[in-house]
C-alpha positions as CSV (number, residue, x, y, z in Angstrom):
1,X,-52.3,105.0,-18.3
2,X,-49.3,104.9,-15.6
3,X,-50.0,107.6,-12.9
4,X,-46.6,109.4,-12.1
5,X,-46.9,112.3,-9.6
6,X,-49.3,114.7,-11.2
7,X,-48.6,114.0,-14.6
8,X,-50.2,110.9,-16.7
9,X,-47.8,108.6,-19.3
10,X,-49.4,106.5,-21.8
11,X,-47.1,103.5,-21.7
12,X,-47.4,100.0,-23.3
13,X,-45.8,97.9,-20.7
14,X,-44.3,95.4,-23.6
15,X,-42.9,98.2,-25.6
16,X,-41.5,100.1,-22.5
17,X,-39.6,96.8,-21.1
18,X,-38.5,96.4,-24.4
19,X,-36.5,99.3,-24.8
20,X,-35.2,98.8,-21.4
21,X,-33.7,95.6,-22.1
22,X,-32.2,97.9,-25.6
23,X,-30.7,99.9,-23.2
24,X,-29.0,97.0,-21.1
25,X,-27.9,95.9,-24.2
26,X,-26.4,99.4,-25.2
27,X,-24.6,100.0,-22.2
28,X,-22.6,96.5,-22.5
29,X,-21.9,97.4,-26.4
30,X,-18.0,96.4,-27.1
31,X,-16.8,98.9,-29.0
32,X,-17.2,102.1,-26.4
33,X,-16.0,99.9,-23.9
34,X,-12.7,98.5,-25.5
35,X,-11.9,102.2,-26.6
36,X,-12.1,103.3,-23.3
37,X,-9.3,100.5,-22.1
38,X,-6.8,100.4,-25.0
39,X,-3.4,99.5,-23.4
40,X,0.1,101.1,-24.8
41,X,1.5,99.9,-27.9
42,X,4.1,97.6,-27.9
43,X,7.4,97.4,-29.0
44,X,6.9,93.8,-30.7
45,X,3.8,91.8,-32.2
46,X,0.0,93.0,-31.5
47,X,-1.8,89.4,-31.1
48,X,-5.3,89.9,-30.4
49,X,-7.0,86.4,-29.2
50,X,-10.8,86.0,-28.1
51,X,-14.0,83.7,-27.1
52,X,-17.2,84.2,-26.2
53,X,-20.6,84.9,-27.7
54,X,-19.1,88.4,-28.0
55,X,-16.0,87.2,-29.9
56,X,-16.8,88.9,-33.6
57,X,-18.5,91.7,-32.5
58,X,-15.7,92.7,-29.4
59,X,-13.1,91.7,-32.7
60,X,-14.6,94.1,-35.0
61,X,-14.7,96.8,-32.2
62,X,-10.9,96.7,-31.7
63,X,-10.0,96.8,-35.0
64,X,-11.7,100.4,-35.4
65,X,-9.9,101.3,-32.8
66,X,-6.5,100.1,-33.2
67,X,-4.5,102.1,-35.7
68,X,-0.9,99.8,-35.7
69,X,-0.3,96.0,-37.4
70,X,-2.7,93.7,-35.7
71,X,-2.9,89.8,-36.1
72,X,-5.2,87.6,-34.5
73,X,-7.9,84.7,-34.0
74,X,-11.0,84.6,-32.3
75,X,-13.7,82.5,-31.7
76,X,-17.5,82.5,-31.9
77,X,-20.2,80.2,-32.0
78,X,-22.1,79.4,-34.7
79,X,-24.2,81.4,-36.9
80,X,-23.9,85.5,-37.8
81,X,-20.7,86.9,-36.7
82,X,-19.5,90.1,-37.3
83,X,-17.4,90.5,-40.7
84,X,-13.5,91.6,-39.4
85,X,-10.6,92.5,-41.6
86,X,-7.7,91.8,-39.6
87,X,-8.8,89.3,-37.0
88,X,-9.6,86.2,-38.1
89,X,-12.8,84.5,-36.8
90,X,-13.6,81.0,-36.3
91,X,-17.0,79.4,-35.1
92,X,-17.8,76.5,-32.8
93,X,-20.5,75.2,-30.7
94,X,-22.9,76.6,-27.8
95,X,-23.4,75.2,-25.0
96,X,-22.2,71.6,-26.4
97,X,-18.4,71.8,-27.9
98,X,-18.0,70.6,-31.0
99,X,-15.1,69.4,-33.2
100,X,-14.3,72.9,-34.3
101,X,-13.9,74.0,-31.5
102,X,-10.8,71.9,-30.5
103,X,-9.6,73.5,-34.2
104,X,-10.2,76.6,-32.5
105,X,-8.5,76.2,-29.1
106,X,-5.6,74.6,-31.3
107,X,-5.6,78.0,-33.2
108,X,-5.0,80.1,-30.0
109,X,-2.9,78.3,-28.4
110,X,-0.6,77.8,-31.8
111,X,-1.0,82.0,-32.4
112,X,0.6,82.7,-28.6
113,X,3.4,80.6,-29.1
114,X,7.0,81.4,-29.7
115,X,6.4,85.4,-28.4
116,X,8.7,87.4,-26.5
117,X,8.9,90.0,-23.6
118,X,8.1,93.0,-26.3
119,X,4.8,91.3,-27.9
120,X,1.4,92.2,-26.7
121,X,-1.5,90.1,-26.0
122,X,-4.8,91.7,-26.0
123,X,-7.6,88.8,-24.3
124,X,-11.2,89.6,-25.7
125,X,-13.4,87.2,-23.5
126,X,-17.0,87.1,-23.0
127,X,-19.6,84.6,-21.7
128,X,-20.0,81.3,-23.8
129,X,-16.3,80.8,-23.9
130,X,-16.0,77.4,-21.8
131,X,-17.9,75.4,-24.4
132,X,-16.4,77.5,-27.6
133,X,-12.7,76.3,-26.4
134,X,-12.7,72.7,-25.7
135,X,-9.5,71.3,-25.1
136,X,-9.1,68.0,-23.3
137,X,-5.8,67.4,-21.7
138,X,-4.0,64.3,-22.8
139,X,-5.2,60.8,-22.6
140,X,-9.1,62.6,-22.5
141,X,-11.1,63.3,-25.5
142,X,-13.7,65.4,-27.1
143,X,-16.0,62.8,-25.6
144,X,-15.3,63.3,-22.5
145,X,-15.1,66.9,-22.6
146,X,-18.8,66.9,-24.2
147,X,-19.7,64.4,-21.1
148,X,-18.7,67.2,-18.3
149,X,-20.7,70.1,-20.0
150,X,-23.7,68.0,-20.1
151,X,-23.2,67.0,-16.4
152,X,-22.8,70.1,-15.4
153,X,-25.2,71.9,-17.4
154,X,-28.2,69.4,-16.0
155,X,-26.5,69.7,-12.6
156,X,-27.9,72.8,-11.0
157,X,-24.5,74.2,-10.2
158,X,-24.0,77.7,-10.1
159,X,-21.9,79.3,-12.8
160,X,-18.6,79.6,-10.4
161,X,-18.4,76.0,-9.6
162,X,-19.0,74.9,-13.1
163,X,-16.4,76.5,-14.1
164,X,-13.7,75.2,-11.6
165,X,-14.7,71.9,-12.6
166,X,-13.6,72.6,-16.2
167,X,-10.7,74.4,-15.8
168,X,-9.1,71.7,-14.1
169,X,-10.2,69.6,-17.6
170,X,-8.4,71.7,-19.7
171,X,-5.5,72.8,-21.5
172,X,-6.4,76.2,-22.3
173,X,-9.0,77.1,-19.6
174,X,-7.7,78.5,-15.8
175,X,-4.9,81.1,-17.3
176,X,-3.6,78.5,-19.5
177,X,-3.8,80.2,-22.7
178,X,-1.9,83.4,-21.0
179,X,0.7,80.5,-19.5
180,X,1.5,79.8,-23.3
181,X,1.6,83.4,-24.4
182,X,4.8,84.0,-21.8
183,X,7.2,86.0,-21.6
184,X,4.2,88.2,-23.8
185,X,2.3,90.8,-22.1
186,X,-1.1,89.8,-21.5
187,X,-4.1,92.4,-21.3
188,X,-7.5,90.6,-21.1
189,X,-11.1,92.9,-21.7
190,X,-13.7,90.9,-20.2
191,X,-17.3,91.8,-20.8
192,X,-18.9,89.8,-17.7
193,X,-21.9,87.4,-17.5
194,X,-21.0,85.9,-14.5
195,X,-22.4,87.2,-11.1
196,X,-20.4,89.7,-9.4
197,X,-18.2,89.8,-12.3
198,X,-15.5,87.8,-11.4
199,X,-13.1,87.8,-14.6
200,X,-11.8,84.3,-13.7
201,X,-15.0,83.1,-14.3
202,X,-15.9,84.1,-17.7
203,X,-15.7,81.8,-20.2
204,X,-13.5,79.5,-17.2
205,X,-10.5,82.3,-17.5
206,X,-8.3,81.2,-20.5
207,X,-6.4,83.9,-19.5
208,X,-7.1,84.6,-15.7
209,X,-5.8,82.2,-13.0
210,X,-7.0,81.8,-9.7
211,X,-6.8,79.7,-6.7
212,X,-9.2,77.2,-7.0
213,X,-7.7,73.6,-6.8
214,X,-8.4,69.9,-8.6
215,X,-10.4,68.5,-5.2
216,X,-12.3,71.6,-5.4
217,X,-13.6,70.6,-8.6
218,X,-13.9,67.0,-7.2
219,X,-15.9,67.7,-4.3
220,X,-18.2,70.3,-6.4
221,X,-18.6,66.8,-8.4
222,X,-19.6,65.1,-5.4
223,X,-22.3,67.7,-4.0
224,X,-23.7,68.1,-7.5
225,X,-24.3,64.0,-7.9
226,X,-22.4,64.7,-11.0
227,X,-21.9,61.1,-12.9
228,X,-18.5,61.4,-15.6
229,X,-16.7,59.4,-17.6
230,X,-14.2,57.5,-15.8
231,X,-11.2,58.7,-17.3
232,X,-12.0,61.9,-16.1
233,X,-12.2,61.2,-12.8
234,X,-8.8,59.9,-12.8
235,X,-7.2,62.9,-14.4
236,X,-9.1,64.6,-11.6
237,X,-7.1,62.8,-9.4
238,X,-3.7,63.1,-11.0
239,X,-1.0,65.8,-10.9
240,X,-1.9,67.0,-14.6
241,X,-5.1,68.5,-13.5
242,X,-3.4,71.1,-11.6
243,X,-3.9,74.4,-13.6
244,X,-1.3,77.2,-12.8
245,X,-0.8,79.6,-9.7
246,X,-2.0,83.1,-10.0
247,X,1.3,84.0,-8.1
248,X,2.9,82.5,-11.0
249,X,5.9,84.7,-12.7
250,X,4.1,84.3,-15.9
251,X,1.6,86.0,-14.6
252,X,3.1,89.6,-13.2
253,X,2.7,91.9,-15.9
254,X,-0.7,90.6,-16.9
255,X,-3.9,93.3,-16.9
256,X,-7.3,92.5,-16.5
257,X,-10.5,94.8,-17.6
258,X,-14.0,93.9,-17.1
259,X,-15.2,96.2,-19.7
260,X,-18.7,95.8,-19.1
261,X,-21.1,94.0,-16.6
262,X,-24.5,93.3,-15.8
263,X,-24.1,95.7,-12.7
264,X,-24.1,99.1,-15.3
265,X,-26.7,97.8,-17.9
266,X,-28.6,97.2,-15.3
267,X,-28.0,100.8,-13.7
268,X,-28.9,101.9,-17.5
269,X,-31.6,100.3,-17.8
270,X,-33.3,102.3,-14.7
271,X,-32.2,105.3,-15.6
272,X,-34.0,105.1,-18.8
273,X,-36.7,103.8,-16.7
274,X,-36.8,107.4,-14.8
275,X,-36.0,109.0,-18.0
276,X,-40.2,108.1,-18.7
277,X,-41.2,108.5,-15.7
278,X,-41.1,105.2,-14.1
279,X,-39.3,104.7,-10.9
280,X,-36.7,101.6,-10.7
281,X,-35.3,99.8,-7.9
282,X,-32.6,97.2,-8.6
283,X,-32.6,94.4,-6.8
284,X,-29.2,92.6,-7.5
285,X,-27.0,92.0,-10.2
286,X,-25.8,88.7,-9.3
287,X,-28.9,86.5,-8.2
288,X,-28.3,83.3,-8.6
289,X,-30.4,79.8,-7.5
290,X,-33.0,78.0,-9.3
291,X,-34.6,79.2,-11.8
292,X,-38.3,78.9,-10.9
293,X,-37.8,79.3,-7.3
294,X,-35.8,82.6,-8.6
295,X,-39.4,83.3,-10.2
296,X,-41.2,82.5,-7.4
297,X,-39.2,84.8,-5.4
298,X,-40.0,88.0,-7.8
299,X,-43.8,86.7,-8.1
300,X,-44.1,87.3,-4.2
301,X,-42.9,90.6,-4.5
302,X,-44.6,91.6,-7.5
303,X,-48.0,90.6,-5.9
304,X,-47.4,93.0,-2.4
305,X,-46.2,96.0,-4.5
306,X,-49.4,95.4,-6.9
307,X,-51.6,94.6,-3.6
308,X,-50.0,96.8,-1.0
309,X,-47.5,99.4,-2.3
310,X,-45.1,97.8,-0.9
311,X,-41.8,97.6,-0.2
312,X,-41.9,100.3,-3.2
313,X,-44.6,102.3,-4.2
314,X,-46.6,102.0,-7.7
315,X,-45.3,102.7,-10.6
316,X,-42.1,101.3,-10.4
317,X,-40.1,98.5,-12.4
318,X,-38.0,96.2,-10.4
319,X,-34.9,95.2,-11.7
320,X,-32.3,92.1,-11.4
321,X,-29.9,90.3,-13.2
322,X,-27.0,87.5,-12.1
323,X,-27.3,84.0,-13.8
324,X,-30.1,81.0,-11.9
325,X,-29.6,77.6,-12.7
326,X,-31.9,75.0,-13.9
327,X,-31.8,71.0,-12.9
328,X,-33.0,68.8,-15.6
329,X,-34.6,65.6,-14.8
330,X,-35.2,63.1,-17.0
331,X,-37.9,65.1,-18.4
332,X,-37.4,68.2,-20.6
333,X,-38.4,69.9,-23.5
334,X,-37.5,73.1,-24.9
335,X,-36.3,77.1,-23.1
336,X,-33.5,78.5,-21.2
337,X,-33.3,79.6,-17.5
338,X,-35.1,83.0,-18.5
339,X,-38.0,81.3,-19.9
340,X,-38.3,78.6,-16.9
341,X,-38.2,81.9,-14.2
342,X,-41.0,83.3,-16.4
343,X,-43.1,80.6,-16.6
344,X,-42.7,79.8,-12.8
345,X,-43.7,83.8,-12.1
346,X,-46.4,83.9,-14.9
347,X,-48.2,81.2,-12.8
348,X,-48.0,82.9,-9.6
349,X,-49.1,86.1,-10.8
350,X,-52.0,84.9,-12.6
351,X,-54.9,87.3,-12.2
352,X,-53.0,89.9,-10.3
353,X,-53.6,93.2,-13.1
354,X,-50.7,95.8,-12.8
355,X,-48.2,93.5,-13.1
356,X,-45.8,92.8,-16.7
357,X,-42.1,91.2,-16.6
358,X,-39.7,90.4,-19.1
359,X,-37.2,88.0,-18.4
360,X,-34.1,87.5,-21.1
361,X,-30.5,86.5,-21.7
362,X,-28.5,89.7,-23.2
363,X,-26.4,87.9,-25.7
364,X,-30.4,87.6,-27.6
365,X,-30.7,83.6,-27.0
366,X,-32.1,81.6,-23.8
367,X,-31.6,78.4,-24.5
368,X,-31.2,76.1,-27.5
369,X,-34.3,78.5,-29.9
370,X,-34.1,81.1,-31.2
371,X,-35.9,83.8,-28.3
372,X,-34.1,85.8,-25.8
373,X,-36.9,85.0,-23.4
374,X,-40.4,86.2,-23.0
375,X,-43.0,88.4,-21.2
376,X,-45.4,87.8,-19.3
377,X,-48.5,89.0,-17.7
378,X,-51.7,88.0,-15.4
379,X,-53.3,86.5,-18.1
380,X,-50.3,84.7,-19.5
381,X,-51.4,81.4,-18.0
382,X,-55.0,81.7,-19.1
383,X,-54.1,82.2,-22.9
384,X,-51.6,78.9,-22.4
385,X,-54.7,76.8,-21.5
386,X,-56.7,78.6,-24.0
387,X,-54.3,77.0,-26.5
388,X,-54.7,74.1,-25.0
389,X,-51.6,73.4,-23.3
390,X,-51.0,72.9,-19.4
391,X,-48.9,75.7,-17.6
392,X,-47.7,73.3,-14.5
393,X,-46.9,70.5,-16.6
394,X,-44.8,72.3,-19.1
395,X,-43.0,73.6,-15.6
396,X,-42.5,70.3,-14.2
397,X,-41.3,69.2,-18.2
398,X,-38.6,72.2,-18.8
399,X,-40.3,73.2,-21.3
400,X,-41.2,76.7,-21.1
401,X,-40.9,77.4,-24.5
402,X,-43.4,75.4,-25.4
403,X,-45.4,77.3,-23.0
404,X,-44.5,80.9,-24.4
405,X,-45.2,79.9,-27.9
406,X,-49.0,78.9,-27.2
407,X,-49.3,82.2,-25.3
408,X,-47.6,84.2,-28.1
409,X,-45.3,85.4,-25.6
410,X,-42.1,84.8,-26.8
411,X,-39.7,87.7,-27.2
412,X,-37.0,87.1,-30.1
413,X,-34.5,90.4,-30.7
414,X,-32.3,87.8,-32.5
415,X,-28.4,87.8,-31.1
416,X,-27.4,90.8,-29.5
417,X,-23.2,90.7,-30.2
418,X,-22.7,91.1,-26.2
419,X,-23.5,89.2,-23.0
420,X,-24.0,90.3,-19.8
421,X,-26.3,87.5,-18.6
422,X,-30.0,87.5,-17.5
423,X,-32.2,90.6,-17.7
424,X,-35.2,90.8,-16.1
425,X,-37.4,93.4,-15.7
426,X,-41.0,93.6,-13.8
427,X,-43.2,96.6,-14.6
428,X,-46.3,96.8,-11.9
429,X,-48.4,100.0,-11.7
């Protein structure tokens, strides 16, 4: 029983979270957002191009609500995609690029060419993107390409440097796609999974430039200990790595649109919250760090609002999204970066009653399984020893998964068609 103001709510805390993560998930859905940003007709070609773990489903969306000739190619990873009947739509691999996915960066950049001043280019780009396109410059290979993503996915690095390291290892990542589409017009809709939503950042901006330079993505390299093939160290170094100018002419008619972010799900999510009665506080949309020092972080202040009723008073659900990182060793087993802040939090909270979280990526996987994330609880730890499995060890191993399965914790609402990046929510009353 949650005690708000004079009234009493019967709440369960798993089902309530629940439904708030359905509401983040709502407020980033494609197809309200791309009707509210449809750009003008133009006098040529309609080319619609996309990537991104919201590739079919942001597809699908703009054909219902495009009414003239519409051609186009996207690209989504593998597994269910939304059926379209004008756009075609091609699948590759997340996180680690595949062969079909140079077919499908071939396919884009092959659809943009040859336009002219009167055709239109409508971008749909969402998170996942950077490993959906590979596209190694020449004299580098799929190899290679595969080789970067692995360093930089076991690196730590924060989302933003990751991705100026591969844009400079690219032909169609860092506005390049848009460079091929010129003289075209060029009108990206970005739903956002990167903290605070910058669009060149999404899927490494195949169709946003920005400033960032080839010794930027060398001394990111550097500070991250990253270890890469040689070859690609010397294209690193070389004049081809240079990706183009925002301040390019190619560039001046372009539009850009983030269409939806982890800033308003997140703002839905706690109005919902207050909708039952629950106050919400958001903490920040764009947290980023390690993942279980992320946990550690929330554990604190779940345990003095559950002890102390404070900073916020009880009942209340704290809120935070943004994207945290998480350095593998030589030692790992199974979960994402939701599941590892989880597990880290689960074990500082154990025995503290009040307190319930649920920590989960939006696009409905965390990780290489098949669940979003999990919940967790004071006695989340005790029913992983029950089962006979070691809550700090499965820490230390990156396997948090593992963890969450003994428990029974595991929360799977299968793949959401969007992605706004890391949800979590902490219910303490």
């Amino acid at each position: 029983m949650l005690q708000t103001g004079d009234s009493v709510t019967s709440i369960d805390p798993r089902s309530f979270l629940t439904s708030l993560f359905e509401t983040a998930v709502i407020a980033a859905d494609p197809l309200a957002a791309i009707r509210a940003h449809l750009p003008a007709k133009p006098k040529g070609r309609t080319i619609i191009v996309g990537a991104g773990k919201a590739a079919s489903q942001m597809a699908a969306a703009f054909e219902a609500c495009w009414d003239g000739p519409i051609e186009g190619v996207v690209v989504a990873r593998h597994g269910p995609v939304e059926a379209c009947e004008r756009i075609e739509v091609l699948q590759s691999a997340h996180p680690v690029p595949d062969e079909a996915g140079l077919a499908g960066s071939a396919a884009l950049l092959k659809l943009v060419g040859g336009l002219t001043e009167d055709d239109l280019v409508i971008a749909l780009i969402s998170g996942g993107g950077s490993s959906l396109l590979p596209a190694p410059p020449e004299g580098l290979t799929l190899a290679d390409e595969i080789a970067v993503n692995k360093a930089l996915l076991a690196s730590g690095a924060p989302i933003s440097a990751m991705n100026v390291v591969r844009k400079h290892v690219s032909r169609i990542k860092g506005g390049r796609l848009a460079y091929a589409a010129a003289p075209a017009r060029v009108v990206s809709l970005i739903v956002s999974d990167v903290p605070g939503d910058n669009p060149a950042f999404v899927a490494s901006g195949p169709t946003i430039p920005d400033g960032s330079t080839a010794e930027d993505a060398l001394a990111i390299i550097a500070e991250y200990r990253m270890v890469l093939p040689q070859a690609v160290m010397d294209h690193l170094r070389s004049p081809a790595a240079a990706a183009p100018d925002p301040g390019d002419a190619a560039f001046a008619n372009h539009e850009c649109h983030v269409i939806a972010s982890a800033r308003v799900s997140l703002e839905a999510a706690a109005e919902r919250a207050r909708q039952a009665g629950i106050e919400a506080v958001i903490l920040s949309d764009a947290i980023e760090g390690e993942a279980r020092d992320i946990g550690r972080m929330h554990a604190a202040l779940a345990r003095e609002v559950a002890g102390r009723n404070r900073p916020f008073p009880k009942p209340v659900v704290i809120l935070s999204g943004g994207e945290t990182t998480v350095t593998i060793t030589d030692r790992y087993g199974k979960g994402g970066r939701n599941s590892e802040f989880l597990l880290s939090f689960a074990v500082d909270i154990e025995g503290t009653e009040g307190i319930t979280a649920l920590a989960a990526d939006t696009d409905g996987i965390d990780g290489s399984e098949d669940n979003a994330g999990a919940f967790a609880d004071a006695a989340s730890v005790s029913r992983i020893r029950a089962a006979g499995g070691d809550p700090r060890a499965f820490l230390a191993g990156h396997d948090a998964w593992s963890a969450f399965r003994l428990s029974g914790d595991l929360f799977v609402p299968g793949p959401t068609g969007t992605n706004v990046n890391d949800f979590r929510a902490i219910l303490i009353v």
